[in-house]
Residue, then its C-alpha position, 0 to 999 in steps of 0.5 A: x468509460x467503466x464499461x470499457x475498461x471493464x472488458x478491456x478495450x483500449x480504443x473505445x476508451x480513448x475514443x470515449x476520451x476524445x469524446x469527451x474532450x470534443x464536447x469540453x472545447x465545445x462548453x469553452x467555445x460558448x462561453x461569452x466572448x466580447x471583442x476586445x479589439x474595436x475599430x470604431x473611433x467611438x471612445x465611449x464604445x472603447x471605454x465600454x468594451x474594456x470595462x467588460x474585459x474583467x467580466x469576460x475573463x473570469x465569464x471564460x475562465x469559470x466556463x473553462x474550470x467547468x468544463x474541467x470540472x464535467x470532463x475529470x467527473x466523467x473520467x472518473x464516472x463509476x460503476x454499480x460497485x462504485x469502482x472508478x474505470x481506474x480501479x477497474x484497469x487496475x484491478x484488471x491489469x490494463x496498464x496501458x487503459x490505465x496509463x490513458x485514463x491516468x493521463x487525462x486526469x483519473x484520480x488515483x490518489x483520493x478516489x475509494x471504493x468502499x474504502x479501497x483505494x485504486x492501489x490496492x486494487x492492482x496489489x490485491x490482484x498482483x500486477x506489480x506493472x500497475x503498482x509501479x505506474x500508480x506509485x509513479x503517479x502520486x498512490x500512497x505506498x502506506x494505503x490501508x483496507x477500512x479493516x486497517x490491513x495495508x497495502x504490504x501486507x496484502x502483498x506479503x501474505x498472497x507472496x507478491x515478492x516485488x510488489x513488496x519491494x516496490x511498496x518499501x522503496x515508496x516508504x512502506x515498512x520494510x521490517x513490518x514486511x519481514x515480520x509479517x511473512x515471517x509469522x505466515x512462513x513466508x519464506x521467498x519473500x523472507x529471503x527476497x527481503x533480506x537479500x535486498x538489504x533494505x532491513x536490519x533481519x534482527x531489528x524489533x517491529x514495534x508494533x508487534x515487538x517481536x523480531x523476524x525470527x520471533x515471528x516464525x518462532x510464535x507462528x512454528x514455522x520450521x523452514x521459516x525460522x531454518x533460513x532466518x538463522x541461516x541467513x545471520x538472525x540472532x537466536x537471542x535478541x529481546x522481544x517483549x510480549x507475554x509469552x517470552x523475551x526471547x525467540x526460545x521462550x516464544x517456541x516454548x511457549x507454543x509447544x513446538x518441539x522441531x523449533x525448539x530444538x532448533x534454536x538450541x541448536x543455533x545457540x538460544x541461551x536456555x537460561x535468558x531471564x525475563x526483564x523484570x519490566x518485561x510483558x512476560x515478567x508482568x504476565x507470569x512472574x519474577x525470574x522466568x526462563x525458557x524452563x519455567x514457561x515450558x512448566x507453566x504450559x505444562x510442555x513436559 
């Protein structure tokens, strides 16, 4: 069945699957099978055949959940790689394999290959219809990559915009998806983003503590940080790393001169003050603005 889905061929799989069902219904017809109906006027003969009815039900109903157990086992057979035929149809884009093998019991929810579930598959390789029928069927929008990069991510940094989209409607981060193709400049996710109003431009992400505009102020990219602006970010909401509290003190921090400019431009207060509990007042000092880190960088 892998090598099937491999190179795509829909009526083998599902002549495979039959197959394999075929061969099911013939392990559940074998298995023992007592009359329960007698006409016999022997009582004892009737005692005897009811006592084994217990015995004859659990007989048929462990040869039933075997022959599940062997049919779901060989759906989810894998490949040298250790991929599922799922992971493959996914990764390939054959939804209309996938749908049948989804159908008859593949696991597209526990199943890994290397620590790759079969949703990140279809994310990696951008089929978003594949997305949506795994999310439809119990995938986890907040799988992660062994190296703990999730599932958003990925879309984000290879700019599959809806797949995004569709990964936030599960419960996926939709500011840790603003924030991350902020800093790689991003910017027709940034906008498609933005536009969906599913995220505050100016919320602060947690696990970076930096803004959307932040972001793109760290990483220098121009036209990321044009359209942040443009699109209503706040110049000077607090972010706290050791480079700077704010988008400015961050664009100082690296140098960037056209960012710089930029954010002066939009209304970044020059003369915002560190927080004394800041990272950046920890890391550098007391008192430290846009103009003492420019020193501190040696940015004349």
């Amino acid at each position: 069945i892998v090598e099937a889905t491999i190179h795509g061929n829909v009526s083998q799989v599902k002549t495979i699957i039959e197959n394999l069902k075929r061969k099911t219904e013939l392990n559940e017809n074998d298995s023992e099978n007592i009359p329960l109906n007698s006409n016999s006027a022997n009582n004892k003969q009737q005692d005897s055949y009811a006592k084994q009815i217990p015995k004859v039900c659990k007989n048929q109903q462990s040869s039933v959940s075997a022959s599940d157990d062997l049919f779901r086992s060989r759906i989810n057979a894998r490949s040298s790689s250790g991929m599922t035929a799922a992971m493959w149809a996914a990764r390939k884009g054959y939804t209309d394999i996938l749908l049948e093998l989804i159908i008859n019991g593949a696991d597209v929810i526990e199943a890994q290959a290397n620590g790759i579930s079969t949703l990140m598959f279809a994310v990696e390789s951008g089929h978003k219809k594949c997305v949506n029928i795994l999310l439809d069927n119990g995938a986890n929008a907040l799988d992660r990559t062994p190296d703990n990069d999730s599932a958003l991510l990925c879309a984000c940094s290879f700019g599959y915009d809806e797949i995004a989209i569709a990964l936030i409607e599960r419960g996926a981060s939709a500011l840790e998806a603003l924030v991350v193709s902020c800093v790689q400049g991003k910017d027709s996710t940034v906008l498609s983003l933005v536009e969906s109003d599913l995220v505050d431009i100016n919320a602060v992400w947690d696990e970076l503590m930096v803004s959307p505009l932040a972001g793109a102020c760290v990483t220098g990219h121009f036209s990321t940080v044009e359209l942040l602006l443009s699109l209503g970010a706040d110049p000077n909401v607090n972010v706290d790393v050791e480079y700077g509290s704010t988008p400015l003190m961050l664009a100082v921090h690296m140098g960037n001169i056209e960012v710089v400019q930029c954010m002066l431009f939009a209304g970044a207060d020059v003369n915002a003050v560190a927080p004394p509990e800041s990272e950046c007042a920890r890391a550098n000092g007391e008192n430290i603005t846009a103009l003492e880190i420019a020193r501190i960088n040696n940015h004349e």
